[in-house]
N, C-alpha and C positions, 0 to 999 in steps of 0.2 A: 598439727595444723589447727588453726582456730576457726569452728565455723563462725561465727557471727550471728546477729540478728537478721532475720527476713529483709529487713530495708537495708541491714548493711548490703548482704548478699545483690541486693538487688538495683543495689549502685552502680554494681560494678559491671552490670550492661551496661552495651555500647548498641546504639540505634542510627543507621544511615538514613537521613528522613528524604523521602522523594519528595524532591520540590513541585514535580510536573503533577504527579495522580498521587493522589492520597486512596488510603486502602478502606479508609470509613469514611462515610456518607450517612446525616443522619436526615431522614425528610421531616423537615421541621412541622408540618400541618402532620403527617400522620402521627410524629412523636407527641407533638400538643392534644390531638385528639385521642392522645392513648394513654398518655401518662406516664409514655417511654421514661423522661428524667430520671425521675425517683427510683424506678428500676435499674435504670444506666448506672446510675451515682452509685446505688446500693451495690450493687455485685462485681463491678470492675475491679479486682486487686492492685492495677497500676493507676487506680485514678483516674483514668484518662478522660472520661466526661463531665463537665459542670454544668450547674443553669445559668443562665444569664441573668438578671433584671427581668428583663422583656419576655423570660421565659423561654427563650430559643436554647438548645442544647447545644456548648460548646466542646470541639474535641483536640485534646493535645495527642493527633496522633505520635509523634515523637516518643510518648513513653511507654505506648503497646507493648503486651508483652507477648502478642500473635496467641494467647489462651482459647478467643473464643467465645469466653463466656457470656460476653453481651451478645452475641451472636446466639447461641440458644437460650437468652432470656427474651429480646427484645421480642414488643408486640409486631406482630407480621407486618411488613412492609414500611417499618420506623426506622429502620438501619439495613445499608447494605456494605456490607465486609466484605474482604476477599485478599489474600494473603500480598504483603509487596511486592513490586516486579521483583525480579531476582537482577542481586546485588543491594538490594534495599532490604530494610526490615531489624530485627533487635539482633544483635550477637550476645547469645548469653556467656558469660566468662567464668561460668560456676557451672561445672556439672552438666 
């Protein structure tokens, strides 16, 4: 069996995205006042945070891979996570 590259691997999740709650919130004044971005962008392995222009943090929850990691990086009160309802959220298909 072949493993693959990381992003191949990582294609091959499949994500039910809830249309109604999203599981990231990010508060755009505390993330501006903190410098959240640059941290977000850095550390997320699936990408999922960008800047905007205007500076506001955008989030593709869709490609979460429920890790975590912005979650124990971000400055207090910049982001609030919390897992998707169930039946929502990534199905990984590797491992």
């Amino acid at each position: 069996m072949e493993i693959g590259t990381v992003p191949e691997r990582l294609a091959r999740n499949h994500y039910d995205l809830d249309e109604e709650e999203s599981h990231i919130e990010v508060d755009q004044e505390v993330a501006r006042r903190t410098g959240a971005a640059k941290i977000l962008i850095a550390v997320c392995p699936a990408h999922v945070y960008s800047q905007a222009p205007d500076g506001t943090i955008a989030v593709e929850a869709a490609a979460c891979l429920e890790c975590g990691t912005c979650l124990a990086v971000a400055p207090p009160g910049s982001l609030r996570w919390h897992y998707p309802r169930g039946g929502f959220g990534v199905a990984f298909r590797e491992g």
